[in-house]
C-alpha positions as CSV (number, residue, x, y, z in Angstrom):
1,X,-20.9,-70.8,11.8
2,X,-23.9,-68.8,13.1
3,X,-22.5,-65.7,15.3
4,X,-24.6,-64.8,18.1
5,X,-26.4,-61.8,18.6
6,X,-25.4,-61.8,22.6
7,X,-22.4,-62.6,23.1
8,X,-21.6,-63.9,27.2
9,X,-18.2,-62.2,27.3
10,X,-19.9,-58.4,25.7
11,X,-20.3,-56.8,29.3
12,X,-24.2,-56.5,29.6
13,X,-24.3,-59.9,28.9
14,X,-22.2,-61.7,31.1
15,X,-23.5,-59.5,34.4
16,X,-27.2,-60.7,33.4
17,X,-26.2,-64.1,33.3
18,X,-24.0,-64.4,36.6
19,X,-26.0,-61.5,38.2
20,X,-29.2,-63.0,38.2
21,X,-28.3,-66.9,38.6
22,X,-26.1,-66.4,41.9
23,X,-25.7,-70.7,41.6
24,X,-23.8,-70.0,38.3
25,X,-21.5,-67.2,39.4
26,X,-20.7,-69.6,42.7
27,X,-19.3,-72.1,40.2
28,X,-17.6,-69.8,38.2
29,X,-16.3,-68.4,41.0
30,X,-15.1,-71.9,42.8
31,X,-13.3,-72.8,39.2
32,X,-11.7,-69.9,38.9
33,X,-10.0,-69.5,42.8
34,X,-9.7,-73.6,43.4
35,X,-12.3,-73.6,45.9
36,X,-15.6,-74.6,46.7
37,X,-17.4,-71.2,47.5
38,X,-20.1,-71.5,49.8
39,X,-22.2,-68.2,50.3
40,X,-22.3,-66.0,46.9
41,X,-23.4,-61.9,47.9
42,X,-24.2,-59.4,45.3
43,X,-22.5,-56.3,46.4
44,X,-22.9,-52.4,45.2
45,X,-20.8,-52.0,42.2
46,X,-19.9,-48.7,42.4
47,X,-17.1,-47.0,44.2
48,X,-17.6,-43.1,44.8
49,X,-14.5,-40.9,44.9
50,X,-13.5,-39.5,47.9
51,X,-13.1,-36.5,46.5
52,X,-14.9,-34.6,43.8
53,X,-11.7,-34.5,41.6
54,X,-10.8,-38.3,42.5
55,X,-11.8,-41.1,39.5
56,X,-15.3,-42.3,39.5
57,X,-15.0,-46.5,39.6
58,X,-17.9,-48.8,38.6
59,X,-17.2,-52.5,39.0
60,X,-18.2,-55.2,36.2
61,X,-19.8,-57.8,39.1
62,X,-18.5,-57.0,43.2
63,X,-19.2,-59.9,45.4
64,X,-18.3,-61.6,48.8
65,X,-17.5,-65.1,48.7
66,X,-17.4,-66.4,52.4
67,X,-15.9,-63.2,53.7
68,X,-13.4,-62.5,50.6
69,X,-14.1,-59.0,48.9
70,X,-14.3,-60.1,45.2
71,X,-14.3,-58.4,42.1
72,X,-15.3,-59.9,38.8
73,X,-14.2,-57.7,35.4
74,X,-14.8,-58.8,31.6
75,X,-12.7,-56.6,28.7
76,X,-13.3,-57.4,25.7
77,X,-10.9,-54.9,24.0
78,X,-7.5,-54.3,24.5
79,X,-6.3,-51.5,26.8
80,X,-2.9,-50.3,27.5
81,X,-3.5,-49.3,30.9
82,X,-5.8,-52.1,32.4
83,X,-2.9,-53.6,34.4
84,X,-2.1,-50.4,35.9
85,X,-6.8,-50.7,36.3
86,X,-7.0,-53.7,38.1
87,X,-4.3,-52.9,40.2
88,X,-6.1,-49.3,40.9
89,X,-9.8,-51.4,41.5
90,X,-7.6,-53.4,44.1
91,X,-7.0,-50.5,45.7
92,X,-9.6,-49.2,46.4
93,X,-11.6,-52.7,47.2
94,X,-9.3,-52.8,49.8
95,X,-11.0,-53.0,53.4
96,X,-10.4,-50.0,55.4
97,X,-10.5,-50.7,59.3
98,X,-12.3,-48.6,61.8
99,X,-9.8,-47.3,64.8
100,X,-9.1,-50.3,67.2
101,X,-9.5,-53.0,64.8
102,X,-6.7,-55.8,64.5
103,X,-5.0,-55.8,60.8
104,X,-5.7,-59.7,61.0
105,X,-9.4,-58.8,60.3
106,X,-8.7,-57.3,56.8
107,X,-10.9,-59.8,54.4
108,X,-8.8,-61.1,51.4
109,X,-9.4,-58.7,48.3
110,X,-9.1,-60.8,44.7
111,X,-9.6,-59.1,41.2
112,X,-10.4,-61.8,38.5
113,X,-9.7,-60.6,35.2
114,X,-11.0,-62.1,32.2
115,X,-9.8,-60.7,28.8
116,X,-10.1,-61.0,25.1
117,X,-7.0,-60.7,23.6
118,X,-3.5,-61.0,25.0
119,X,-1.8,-59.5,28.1
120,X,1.6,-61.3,28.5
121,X,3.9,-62.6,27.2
122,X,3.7,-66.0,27.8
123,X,1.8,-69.0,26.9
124,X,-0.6,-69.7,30.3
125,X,-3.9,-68.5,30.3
126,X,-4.0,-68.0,33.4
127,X,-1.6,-65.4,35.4
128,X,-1.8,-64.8,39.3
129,X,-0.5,-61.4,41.0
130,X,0.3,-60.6,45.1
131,X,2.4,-58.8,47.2
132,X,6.0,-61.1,46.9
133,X,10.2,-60.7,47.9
134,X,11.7,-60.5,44.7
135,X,14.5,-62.7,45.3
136,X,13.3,-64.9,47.6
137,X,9.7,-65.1,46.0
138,X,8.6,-65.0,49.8
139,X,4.7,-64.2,49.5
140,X,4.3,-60.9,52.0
141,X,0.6,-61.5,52.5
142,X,-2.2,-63.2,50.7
143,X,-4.5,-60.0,51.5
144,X,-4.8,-58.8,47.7
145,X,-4.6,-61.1,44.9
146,X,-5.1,-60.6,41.4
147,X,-5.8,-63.3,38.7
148,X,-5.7,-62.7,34.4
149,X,-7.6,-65.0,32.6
150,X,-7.0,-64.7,28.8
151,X,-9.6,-66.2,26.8
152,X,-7.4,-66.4,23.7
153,X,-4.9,-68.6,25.0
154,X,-7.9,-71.2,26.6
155,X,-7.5,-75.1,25.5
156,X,-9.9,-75.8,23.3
157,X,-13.7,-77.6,24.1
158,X,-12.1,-81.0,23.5
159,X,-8.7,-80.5,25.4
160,X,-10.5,-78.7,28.5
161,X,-9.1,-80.5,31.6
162,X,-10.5,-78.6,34.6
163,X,-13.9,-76.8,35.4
164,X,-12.7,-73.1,34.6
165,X,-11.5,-74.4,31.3
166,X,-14.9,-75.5,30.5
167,X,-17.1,-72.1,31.6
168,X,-13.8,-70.0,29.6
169,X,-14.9,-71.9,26.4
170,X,-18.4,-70.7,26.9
171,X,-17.8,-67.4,28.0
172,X,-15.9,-67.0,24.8
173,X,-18.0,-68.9,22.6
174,X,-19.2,-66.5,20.0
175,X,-21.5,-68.9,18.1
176,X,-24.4,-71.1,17.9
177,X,-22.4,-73.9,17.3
178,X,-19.7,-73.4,20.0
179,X,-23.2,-73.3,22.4
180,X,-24.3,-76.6,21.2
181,X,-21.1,-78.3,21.5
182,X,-20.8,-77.2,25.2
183,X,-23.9,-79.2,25.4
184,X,-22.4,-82.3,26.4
185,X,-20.5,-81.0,29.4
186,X,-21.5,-83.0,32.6
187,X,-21.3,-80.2,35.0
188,X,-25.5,-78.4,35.6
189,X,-24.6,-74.6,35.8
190,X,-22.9,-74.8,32.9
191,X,-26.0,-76.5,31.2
192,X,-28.1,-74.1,32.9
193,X,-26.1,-71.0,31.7
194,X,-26.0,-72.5,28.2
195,X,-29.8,-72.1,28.5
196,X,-29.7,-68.9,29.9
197,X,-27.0,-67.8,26.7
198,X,-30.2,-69.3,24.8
199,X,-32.8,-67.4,26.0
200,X,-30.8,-63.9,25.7
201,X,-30.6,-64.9,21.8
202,X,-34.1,-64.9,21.8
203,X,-35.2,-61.5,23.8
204,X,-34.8,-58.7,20.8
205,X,-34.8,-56.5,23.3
206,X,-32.0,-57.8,25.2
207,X,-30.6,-57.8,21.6
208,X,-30.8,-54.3,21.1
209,X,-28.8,-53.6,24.0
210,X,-25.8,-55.7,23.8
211,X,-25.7,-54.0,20.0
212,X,-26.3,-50.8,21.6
213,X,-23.3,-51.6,23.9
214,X,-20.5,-52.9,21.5
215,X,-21.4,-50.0,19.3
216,X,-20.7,-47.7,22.6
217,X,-17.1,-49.7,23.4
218,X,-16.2,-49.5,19.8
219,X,-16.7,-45.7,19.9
220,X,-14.9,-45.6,23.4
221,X,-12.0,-47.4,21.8
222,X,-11.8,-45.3,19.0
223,X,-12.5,-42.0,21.4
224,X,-9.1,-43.5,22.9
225,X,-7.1,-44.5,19.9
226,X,-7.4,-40.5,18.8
227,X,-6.7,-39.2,22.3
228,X,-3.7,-41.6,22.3
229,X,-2.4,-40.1,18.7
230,X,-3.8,-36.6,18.9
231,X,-1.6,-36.6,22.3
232,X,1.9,-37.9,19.9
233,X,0.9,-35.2,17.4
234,X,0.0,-31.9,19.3
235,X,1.6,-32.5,22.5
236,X,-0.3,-34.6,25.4
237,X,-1.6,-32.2,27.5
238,X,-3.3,-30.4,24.4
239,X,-4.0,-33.5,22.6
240,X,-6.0,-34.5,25.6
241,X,-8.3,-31.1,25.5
242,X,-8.8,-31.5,21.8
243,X,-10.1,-35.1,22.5
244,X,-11.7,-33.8,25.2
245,X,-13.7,-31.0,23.6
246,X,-14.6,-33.5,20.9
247,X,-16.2,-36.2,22.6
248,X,-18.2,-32.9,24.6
249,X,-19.8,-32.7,21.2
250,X,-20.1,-35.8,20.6
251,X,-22.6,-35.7,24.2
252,X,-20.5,-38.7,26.2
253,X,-20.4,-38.9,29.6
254,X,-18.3,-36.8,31.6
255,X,-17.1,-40.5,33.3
256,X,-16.7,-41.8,29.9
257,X,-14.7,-38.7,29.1
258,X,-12.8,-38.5,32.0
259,X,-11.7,-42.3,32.0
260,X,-10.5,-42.3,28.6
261,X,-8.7,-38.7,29.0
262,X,-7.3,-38.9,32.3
263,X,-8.9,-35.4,33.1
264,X,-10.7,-35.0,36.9
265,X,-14.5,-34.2,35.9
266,X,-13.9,-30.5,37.2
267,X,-11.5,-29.9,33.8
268,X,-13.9,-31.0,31.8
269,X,-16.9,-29.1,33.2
270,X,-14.3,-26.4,32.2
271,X,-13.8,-27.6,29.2
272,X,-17.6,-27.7,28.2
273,X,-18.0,-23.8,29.8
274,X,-15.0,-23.1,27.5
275,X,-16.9,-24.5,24.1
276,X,-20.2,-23.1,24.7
């Protein structure tokens, strides 16, 4: 097997594709929900706190899909909390309505969640979240949805049955051979962003900044493992600063900081006036 350098499900990668080739990202996006989008909108992917001390959020790929708020994230490493994450991004994707405006006009919000290693318990690849009676199972509304899409538990190439099956295996595929084989698929976007998958392999620029960016995860996983067991061995709250205060050093981003931490930016502004 020959790995590939770019990878579509590493982050960079798979917002270059979809981003730039809105025909592809309509087809993912129709295989994924069960329906046949028709207008595809690249939206601003960043959602500024409301207040200074409130999380910073920056969205993998925002869009609206004739008049549904959509947001499109890729993880390939495992996270504790990213549940707890999509529900938050949900959230705050939510529509707000302006004074006088019926409740009926709130556009349907969906998360799609596609992951690279496993999330439940169960054998589906696919797992869909919304507002339900527990007894009952009496949906409440439709108005936020969330879907899981775990690339691990996909049907293979040969036993792929339906269209979302098919772009999974590519967006997983992780070598030259597992592009080729995809080849024969009779659906165009999918040929077309087999080319595109191509091309990327090609750029050594491009190259050097999807290494540049798993190197930068990797390090953000590992800033999180030790926050995780500095927090079990010192105490959390002081576990957290001494993380913290290392990954100062270390010259990471206050957002990078603050999301693997937990700590508002203004404590860690504090915490880099503390250590000079």
């Amino acid at each position: 097997m020959t790995e590939l350098k770019v990878k579509p499900k590493i982050d960079v990668a798979f917002k270059k594709i979809f981003s730039e080739n809105l025909d592809l990202l309509k087809s993912l996006v129709s295989a994924a929900l069960g329906f046949d989008a028709k207008k595809v909108e690249l939206c601003p992917n960043e959602i500024p706190p409301a207040e200074v001390e409130h999380k910073f959020c920056r969205l993998d790929l925002r869009i609206k899909v004739d008049g549904q708020e959509i947001d499109i994230e890729i993880q390939c490493y495992k996270r504790d909390d990213f549940q707890a994450r999509a529900e938050y991004y949900s959230s705050l994707m939510f529509t707000r309505l302006h004074k006088g405006e019926n409740y009926a006009k709130i556009p349907k919000t969906v998360l799609i969640n596609i992951v690279d290693y496993p999330v439940f318990d169960c054998a589906e690849y696919h797992s869909v979240f919304m507002n339900m009676e527990t007894n009952r199972h009496e949906v409440l509304t439709d108005k936020k949805v969330i879907h899981f899409f775990e690339l691990g538990k996909i049907p293979s190439l040969e036993n792929s049955k339906s269209n979302i099956e098919l772009w999974l295996n590519l967006i997983s595929a992780d070598s030259e051979e597992k592009i080729e084989a995809l080849e024969s698929v009779p659906i165009v976007e999918i040929k077309k962003a087999i080319g595109e998958v191509k091309r990327l392999n090609r750029d050594p620029n491009f190259i050097r900044t999807t290494e540049a960016r798993e190197n930068a995860m990797r390090e953000e996983m590992s800033a999180l493992s030790a926050a995780h067991d500095a927090g079990h061995r010192e105490g959390r709250e002081e576990g957290i600063f001494s993380v913290a205060c290392s990954m100062i050093a270390d010259n990471l981003s206050f957002e990078v900081i603050s999301k693997h931490t937990g700590l508002s930016i203004k404590e860690i502004e504090s915490l880099r006036l503390r250590e000079e």
